[in-house]
N, C-alpha and C positions, 0 to 999 in steps of 0.2 A: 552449567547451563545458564544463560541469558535470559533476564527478564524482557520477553516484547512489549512496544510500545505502538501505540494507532498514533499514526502522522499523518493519515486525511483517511476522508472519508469519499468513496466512489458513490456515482448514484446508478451508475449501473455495472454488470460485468465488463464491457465491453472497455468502457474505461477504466477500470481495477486492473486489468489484463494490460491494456497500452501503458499504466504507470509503473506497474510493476517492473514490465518486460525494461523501460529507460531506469530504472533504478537498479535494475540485472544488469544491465550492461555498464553502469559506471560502479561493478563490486558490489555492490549491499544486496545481502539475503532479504527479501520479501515474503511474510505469509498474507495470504488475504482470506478474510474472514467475513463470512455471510454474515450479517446482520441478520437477519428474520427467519428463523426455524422451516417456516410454515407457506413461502413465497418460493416462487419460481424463479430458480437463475436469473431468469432475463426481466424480472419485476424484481429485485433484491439491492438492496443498500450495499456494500463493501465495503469493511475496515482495512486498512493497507498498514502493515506492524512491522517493523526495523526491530534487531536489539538494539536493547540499550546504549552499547558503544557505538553502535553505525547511526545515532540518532542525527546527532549534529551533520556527518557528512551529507546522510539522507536529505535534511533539511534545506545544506546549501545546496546542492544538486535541484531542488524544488525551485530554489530560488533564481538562479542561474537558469533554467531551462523554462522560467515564468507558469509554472503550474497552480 
């Protein structure tokens, strides 16, 4: 099993969901992780986490697609 890793931070769902979905489509597994226990979906932070070896690909794809 792979250690994940936070490669941005969302400030809402809506865009957790749209970054994830382009990093799905170019291969790399995404989990996104609520930030705050105790906040509503659509008031909530987002962790976005690669494994470890999808980091760098992850990264360029960020890079290339200006996010």
């Amino acid at each position: 099993m792979g250690t994940w890793i936070v490669i941005h931070m969302a400030h809402s769902q809506q865009e957790a969901e749209r970054l994830k979905q382009k990093l799905t489509e170019e291969g790399i597994l995404v989990r996104l992780k609520p930030v705050y226990k105790n906040r509503p979906a659509k008031e909530n932070c987002y962790e976005l986490l690669v494994l470890h070896s999808e980091i760098e690909a992850a990264r360029e794809i960020f890079l290339e697609k200006g996010f």
